[in-house]
C-alpha positions as CSV (number, residue, x, y, z in Angstrom):
1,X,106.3,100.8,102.8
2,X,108.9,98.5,101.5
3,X,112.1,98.5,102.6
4,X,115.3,96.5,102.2
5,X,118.4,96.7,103.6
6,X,120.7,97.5,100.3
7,X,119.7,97.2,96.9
8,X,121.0,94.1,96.1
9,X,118.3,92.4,98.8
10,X,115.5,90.1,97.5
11,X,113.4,87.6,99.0
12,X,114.4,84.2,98.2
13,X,112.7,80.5,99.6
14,X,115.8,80.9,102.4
15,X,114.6,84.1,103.4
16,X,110.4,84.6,101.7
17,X,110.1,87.7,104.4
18,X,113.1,89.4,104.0
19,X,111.0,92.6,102.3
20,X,107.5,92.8,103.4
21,X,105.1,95.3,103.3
22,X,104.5,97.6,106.0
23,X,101.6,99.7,107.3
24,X,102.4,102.9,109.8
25,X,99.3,105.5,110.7
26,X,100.8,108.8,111.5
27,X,98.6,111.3,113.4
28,X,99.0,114.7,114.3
29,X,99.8,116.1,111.4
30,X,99.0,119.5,110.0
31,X,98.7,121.3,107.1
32,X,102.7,121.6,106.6
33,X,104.9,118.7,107.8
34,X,108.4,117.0,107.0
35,X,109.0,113.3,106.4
36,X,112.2,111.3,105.9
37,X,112.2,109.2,103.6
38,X,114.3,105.6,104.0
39,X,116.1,104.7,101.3
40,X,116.2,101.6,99.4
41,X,112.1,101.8,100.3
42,X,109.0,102.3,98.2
43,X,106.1,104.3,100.6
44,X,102.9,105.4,99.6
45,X,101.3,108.0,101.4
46,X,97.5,108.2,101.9
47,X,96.9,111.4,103.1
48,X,93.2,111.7,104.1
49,X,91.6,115.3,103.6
50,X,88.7,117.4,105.7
């Protein structure tokens, strides 16, 4: 995931990690489940199958 704090936010050579890229494993899932979404974020979701 990338997230920022508004849309106006970029990384500059003041700030170079101001948005970086994040990884979060989520277990426990099951067949139905609800996520929020951040906004002002890109996420990918890699949902593995059986």
């Amino acid at each position: 995931m990338l997230q920022a704090s508004s849309a106006d936010d970029t990384n500059s050579i003041q700030e170079p990690k101001k948005i970086v890229p994040v990884a979060e494993n989520i277990t426990g899932l099951g067949a139905n489940f609800t996520r929020t979404f951040p906004p002002y974020a890109i996420t990918v979701l890699a949902l593995q199958t059986k």
